[in-house]
Structure formats: structure tokens, C-alpha cells
N, C-alpha and C positions, 0 to 999 in steps of 0.2 A: 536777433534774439529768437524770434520766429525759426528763423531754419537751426539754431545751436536746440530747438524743443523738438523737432524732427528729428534731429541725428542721436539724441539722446533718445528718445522712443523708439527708433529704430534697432540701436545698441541691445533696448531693454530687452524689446522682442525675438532679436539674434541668443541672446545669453538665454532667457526661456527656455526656447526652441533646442538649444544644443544642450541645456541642460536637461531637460526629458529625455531625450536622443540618448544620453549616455546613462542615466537612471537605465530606461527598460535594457539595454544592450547588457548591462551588469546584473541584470536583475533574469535575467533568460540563460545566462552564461554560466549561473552560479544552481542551474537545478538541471534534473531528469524527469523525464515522466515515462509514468508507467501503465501502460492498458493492459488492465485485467480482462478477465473472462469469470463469471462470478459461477461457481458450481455446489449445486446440493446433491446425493446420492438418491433421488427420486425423482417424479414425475414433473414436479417443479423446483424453482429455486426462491424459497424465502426469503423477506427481506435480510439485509446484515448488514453490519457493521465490518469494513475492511481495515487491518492497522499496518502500518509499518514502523520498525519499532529499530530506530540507531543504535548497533548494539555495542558501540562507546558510550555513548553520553544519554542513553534510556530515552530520551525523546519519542513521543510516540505519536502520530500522523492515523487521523481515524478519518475514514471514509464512509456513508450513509449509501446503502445500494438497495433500491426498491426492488419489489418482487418481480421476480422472472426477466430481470435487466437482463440487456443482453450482455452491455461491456459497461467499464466506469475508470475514470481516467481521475489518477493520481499526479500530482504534482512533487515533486521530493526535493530536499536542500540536495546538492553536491560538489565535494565527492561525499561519499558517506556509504556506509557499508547497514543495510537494514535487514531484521527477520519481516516476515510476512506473515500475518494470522488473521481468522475474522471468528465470529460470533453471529449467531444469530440474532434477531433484536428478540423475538418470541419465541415463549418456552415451547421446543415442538421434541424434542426427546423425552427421557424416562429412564429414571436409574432410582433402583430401588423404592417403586411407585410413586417416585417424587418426579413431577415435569421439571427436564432443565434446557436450559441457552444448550444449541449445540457447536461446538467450536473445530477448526481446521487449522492445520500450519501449513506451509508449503515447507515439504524437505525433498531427500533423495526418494521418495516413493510415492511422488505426485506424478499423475498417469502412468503408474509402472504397475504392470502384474503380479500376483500373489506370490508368483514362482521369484521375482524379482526381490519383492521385499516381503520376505518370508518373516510374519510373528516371532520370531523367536527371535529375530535380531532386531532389539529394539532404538540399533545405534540410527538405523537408517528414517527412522521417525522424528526424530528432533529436526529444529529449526536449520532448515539452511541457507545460512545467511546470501545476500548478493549486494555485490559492489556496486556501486553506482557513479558514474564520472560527468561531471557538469556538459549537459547536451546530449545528453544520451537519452534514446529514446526506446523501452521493453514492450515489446508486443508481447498478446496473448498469455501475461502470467494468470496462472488457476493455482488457487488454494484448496488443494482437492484431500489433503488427510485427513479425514475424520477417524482415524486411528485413536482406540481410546486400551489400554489394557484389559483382559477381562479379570484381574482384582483389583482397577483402578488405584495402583500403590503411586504411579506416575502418572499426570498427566501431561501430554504433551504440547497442549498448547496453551499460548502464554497467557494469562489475564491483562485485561486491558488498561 
């Protein structure tokens, strides 16, 4: 009886053991992560708010980044296809004497030149999505647009 209590203990602690084992393996297989670089257009970088936002199923993944971080790493479901935008948490802008939140998306004119993404073509400001495929791993993304219209009729990045 004694040794039929050992081999069923044993048993228990084999089935534990390989049931964790294949939790985290399914659970690591099934995402991406993503290291930003967090950027503001001045001296420093205020705190914010980073989202990524699935642009099937609206789902939106919010990230907390203290001031003047240097990087901040995102974890993401995939495969999944997501935009990228953050927010400031503090009102540090100004639009018609009013402080407001200042917001970014990453599109085709994140680190690109004036000459590159010329005002006038405001296709290249919108959100540009990115694929993301389970295990995959994105360095150095920046959400660097703070492109705002000057009649403000469009805003181009997305509410949280």
C-alpha cells in the first residue's frame, strides 16, 4: 500500500510538472514583443501612455512609460496585425489657449524628412499598421508623429 502511495505521488508530480511545461510553451508561442524607444520633439520625453491597437477586432493593449524611459517592452497576442499611438498622460501642448494631452501615431513618416513626408500629402500620416507573427520579436519601434493639421479638420491619431 505504502509503495502503490509513492507511485501515485509520483504520477501526480510527473503530470504537474509536464502540465506547466506545456502551459508557458503555448503561452510564449502564441505572442510578440515589441521594444519601443519612446520619443517627444524636445529636451525631454514626458511620461505616456503607449497603445496598440488590433485593427480587426479593436482590442487595445495600453502601456505606462515614465519620463525620459529610455526603452519599454510590450508584450502582444499573435498573429495579429496592430496600429501604434501613445498619448501623453500630462497636458503639455496648447491649441487655442486650451492645454491638451499631445498624441503620435507611427506611420510612413516616423523618422522621415520634411522633404519625405511633405504636408500636403496627408496620406502618409495615417496609421501604419504592422503584422505581427507569434515569436517574433521588433526592436527599436518609435512613435515619432506628432503631425497635427494646421485647421485641425483631421486628427490623426487615434483615441485611446
Amino acid at each position: 500500500m505504502q509503495s502503490l502511495k509513492k507511485s501515485f505521488a509520483y504520477i501526480l508530480m510527473l503530470f504537474a510538472f509536464l502540465s506547466s511545461i506545456n502551459v508557458s510553451v503555448a503561452s510564449s508561442t502564441k505572442a510578440a514583443v515589441v521594444y519601443g524607444t519612446p520619443f517627444y520633439p524636445s529636451d525631454y520625453t514626458p511620461e505616456m501612455m503607449v497603445y496598440a491597437r488590433n485593427v480587426e477586432t479593436g482590442e487595445t493593449y495600453s502601456l505606462k512609460v515614465a519620463q525620459d524611459a529610455e526603452k519599454y517592452k510590450m508584450t502582444l497576442p499573435a498573429p495579429a496585425t496592430y496600429i501604434f499611438f501613445s498619448w501623453t498622460t500630462d497636458k503639455i501642448g496648447s491649441f487655442n489657449d486650451l492645454d491638451i494631452k499631445m498624441g503620435a501615431v507611427l506611420s510612413e513618416c516616423d523618422g522621415s524628412s520634411n522633404a519625405i513626408c511633405d504636408h500636403d500629402d496627408s496620406n502618409k500620416h495615417f496609421p501604419r499598421p504592422i503584422k505581427l507573427t507569434p515569436g517574433q520579436v521588433v526592436n527599436n519601434l518609435e512613435i515619432s508623429n506628432y503631425y497635427y493639421p494646421r485647421e485641425k479638420t483631421y486628427l490623426f491619431v487615434p483615441t485611446p
